[in-house]
C-alpha positions as CSV (number, residue, x, y, z in Angstrom):
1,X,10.8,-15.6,1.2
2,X,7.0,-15.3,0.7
3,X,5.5,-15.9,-2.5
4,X,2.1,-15.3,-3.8
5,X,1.8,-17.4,-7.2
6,X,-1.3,-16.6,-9.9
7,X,-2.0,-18.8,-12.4
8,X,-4.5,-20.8,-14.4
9,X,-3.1,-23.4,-15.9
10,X,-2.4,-26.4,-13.1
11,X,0.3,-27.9,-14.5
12,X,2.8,-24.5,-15.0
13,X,1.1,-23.9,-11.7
14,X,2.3,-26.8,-9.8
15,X,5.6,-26.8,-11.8
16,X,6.8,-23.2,-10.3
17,X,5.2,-24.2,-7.1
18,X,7.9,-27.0,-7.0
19,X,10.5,-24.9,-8.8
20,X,10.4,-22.3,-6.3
21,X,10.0,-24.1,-3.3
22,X,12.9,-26.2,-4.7
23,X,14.9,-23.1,-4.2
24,X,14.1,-21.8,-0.7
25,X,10.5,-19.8,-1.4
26,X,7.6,-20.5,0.4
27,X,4.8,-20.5,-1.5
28,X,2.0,-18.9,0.6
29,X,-1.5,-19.3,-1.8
30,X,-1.3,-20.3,-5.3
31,X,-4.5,-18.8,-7.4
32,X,-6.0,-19.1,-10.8
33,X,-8.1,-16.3,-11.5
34,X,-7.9,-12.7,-11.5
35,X,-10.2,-12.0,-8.2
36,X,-8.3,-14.2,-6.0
37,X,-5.3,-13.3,-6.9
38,X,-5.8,-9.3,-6.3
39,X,-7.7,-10.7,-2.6
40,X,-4.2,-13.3,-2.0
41,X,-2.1,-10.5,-2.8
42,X,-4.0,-7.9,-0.4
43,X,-4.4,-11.1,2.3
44,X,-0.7,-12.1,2.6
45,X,1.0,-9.2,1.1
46,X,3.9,-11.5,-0.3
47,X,7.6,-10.5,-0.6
48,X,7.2,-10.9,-3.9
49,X,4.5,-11.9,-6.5
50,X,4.9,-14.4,-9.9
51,X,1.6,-13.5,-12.1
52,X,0.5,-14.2,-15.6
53,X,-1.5,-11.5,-17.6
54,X,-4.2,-13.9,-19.1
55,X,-6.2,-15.0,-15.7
56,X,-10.0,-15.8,-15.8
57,X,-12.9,-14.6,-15.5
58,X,-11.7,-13.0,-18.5
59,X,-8.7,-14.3,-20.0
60,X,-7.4,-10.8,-21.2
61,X,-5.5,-8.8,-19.0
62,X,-7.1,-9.9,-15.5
63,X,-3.4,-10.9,-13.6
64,X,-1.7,-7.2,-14.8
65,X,-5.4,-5.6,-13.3
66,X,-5.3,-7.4,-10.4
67,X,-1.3,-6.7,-9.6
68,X,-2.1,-2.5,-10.4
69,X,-5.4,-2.7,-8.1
70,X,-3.0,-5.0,-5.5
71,X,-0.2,-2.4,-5.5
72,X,-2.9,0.4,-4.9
73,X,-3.5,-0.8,-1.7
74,X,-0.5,-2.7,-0.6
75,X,2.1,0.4,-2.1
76,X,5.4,-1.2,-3.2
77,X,4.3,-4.5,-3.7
78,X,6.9,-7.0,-5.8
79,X,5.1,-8.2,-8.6
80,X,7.0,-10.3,-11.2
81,X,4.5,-10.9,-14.5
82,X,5.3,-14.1,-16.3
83,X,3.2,-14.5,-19.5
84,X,3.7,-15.5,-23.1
85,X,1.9,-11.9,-24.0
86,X,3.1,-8.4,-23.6
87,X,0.2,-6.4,-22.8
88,X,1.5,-2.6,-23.2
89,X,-0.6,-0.4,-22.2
90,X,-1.2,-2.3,-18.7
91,X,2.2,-3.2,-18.8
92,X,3.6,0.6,-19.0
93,X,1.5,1.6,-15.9
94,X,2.7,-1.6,-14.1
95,X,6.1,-0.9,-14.7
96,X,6.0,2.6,-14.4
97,X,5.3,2.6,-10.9
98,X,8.2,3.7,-9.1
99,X,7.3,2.2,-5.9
100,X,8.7,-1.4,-5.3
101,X,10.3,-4.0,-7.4
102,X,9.1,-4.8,-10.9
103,X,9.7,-7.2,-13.9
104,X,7.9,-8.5,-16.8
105,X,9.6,-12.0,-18.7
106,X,8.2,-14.3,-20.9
107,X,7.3,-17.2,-19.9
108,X,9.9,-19.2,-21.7
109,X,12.4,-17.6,-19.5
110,X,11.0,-20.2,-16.6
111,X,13.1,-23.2,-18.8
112,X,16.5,-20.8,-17.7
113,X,15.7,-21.9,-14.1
114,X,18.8,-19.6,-12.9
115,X,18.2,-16.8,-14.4
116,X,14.3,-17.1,-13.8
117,X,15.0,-17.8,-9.9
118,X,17.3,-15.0,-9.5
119,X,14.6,-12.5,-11.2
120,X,12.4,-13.9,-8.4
121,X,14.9,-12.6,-5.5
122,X,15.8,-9.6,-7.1
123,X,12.5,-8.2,-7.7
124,X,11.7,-9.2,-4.3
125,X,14.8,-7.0,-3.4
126,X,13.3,-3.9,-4.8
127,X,14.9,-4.6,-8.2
128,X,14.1,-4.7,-11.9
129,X,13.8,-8.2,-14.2
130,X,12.8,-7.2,-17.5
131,X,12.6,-9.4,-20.3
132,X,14.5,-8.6,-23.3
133,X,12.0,-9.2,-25.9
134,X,9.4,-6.9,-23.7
135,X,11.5,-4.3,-24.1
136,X,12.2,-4.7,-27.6
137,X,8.0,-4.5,-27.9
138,X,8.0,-1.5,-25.7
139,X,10.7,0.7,-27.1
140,X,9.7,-0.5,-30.9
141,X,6.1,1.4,-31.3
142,X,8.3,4.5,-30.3
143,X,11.4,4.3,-31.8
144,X,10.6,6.1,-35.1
145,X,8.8,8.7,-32.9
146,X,10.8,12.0,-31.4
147,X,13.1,11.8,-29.0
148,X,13.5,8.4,-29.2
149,X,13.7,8.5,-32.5
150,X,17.0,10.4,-32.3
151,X,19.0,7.7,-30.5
152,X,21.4,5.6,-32.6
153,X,21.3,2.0,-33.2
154,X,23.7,1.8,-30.4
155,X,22.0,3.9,-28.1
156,X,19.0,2.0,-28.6
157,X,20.7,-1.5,-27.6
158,X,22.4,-0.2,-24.4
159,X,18.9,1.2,-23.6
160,X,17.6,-2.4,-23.9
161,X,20.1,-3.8,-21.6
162,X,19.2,-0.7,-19.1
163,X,16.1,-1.7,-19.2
164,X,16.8,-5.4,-18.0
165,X,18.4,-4.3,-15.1
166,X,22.2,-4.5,-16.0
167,X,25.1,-2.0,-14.7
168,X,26.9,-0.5,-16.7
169,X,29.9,-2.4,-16.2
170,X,27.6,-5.4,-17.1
171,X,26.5,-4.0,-20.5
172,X,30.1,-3.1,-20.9
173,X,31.0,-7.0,-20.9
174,X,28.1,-7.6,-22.9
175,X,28.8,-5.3,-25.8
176,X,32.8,-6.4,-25.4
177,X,33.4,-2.2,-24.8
178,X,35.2,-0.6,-22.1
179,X,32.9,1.0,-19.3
180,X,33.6,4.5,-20.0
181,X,32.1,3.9,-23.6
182,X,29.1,2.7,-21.8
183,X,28.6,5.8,-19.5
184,X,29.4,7.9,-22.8
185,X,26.3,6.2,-24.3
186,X,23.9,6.4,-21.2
187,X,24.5,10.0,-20.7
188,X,23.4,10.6,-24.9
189,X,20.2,8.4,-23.9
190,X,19.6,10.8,-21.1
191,X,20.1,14.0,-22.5
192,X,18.2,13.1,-25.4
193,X,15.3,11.6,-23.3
194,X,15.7,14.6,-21.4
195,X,15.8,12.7,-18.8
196,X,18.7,13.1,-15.5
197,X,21.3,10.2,-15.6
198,X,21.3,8.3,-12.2
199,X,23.8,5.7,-11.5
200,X,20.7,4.1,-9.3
201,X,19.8,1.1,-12.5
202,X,16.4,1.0,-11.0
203,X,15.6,4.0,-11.1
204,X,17.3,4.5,-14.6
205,X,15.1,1.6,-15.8
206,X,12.1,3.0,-14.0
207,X,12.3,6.3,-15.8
208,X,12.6,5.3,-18.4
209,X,9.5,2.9,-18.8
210,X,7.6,6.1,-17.2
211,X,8.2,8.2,-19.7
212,X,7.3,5.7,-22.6
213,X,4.2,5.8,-20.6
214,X,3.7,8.8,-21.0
215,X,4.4,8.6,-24.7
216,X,1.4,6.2,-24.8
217,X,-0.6,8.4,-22.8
């Protein structure tokens, strides 16, 4: 599997270049800035990509610019952000995109190597890693605000686990509930988010961030 790595500092750098290649990933160009990373990702157009936000020239948002501009012209590109920021406005229309695989984790999520590696493949796959404190970021500038604002505590924590990609039957074991409960809860979310339900958990998670972008918007 293909990988197209950006970022700046060399020692994380090399580190996931080993870590990854470690675990079966070749490693085609490793970049540190936002301008090469947008031509690397355009160049090799990678099975997946592992990018952090804050790239230079300008150390603000350059690796989330470069992966929108990249997905532009390479549509359904993987791209997997890994930074200790959450950028939200860039990140909404990054994840919002309902073309290709998508995920967004801190970068202390790297020390989980399991759990980091297997965000890797499933993005690659065409599926969702999301972080759980990113989503806690995303949902909680909303939460107060209507509809959102009308889901229960409950409601809100089995949107959070959506969000990160898990099944229903997966939140189930998480919250120790039976999977019915779980199904009770997602369709509420839905109808209140007036949103359809869709037992597809990308798309579910997909929706979902599109519409808090276009809260934001």
């Amino acid at each position: 599997m293909r990988v197209v790595l950006g970022e700046d500092l060399a020692l994380l750098r090399d580190g996931l270049i080993r870590l990854l290649t470690a675990h079966g990933f070749e490693v085609v160009e490793a970049v540190d800035s936002g301008p090469a990373l947008l031509e690397a990702l355009v160049k090799h157009k990678p099975d997946v990509a592992v990018v952090d936000v804050r790239m230079p020239p300008t150390f603000t948002d350059e690796g989330l610019k470069a992966s929108i501009e990249a997905r532009k012209q390479v549509p359904g590109l993987p791209i997997l952000v890994l930074s200790q920021y959450v950028e939200q406005l860039y990140a909404r229309e990054l994840l919002s995109d309902r073309a290709g695989g998508v995920g967004y984790l801190l970068k202390d999520r790297v020390s989980e190597v399991g759990q980091f590696v297997d965000a890797v493949r499933r993005v690659a796959a065409g599926g969702t890693a999301m972080d759980p404190d990113v989503i806690s970021q995303l949902l909680a500038r909303r939460e107060r605000d209507e509809p959102l604002g009308t889901l229960t505590p409950r409601e809100r924590e089995v949107l959070s686990l959506m969000a990160e990609g898990r099944s229903n039957a997966a939140i189930a074991a998480r919250m120790f509930v039976t999977e019915k409960a779980i199904s009770k809860h997602t369709n509420n979310i839905f109808s209140k988010l007036m949103l359809p339900p869709s037992e597809d958990d990308n798309r579910r998670v997909l929706a979902v961030l599109a519409y808090l972008n276009d809260l934001n918007g």
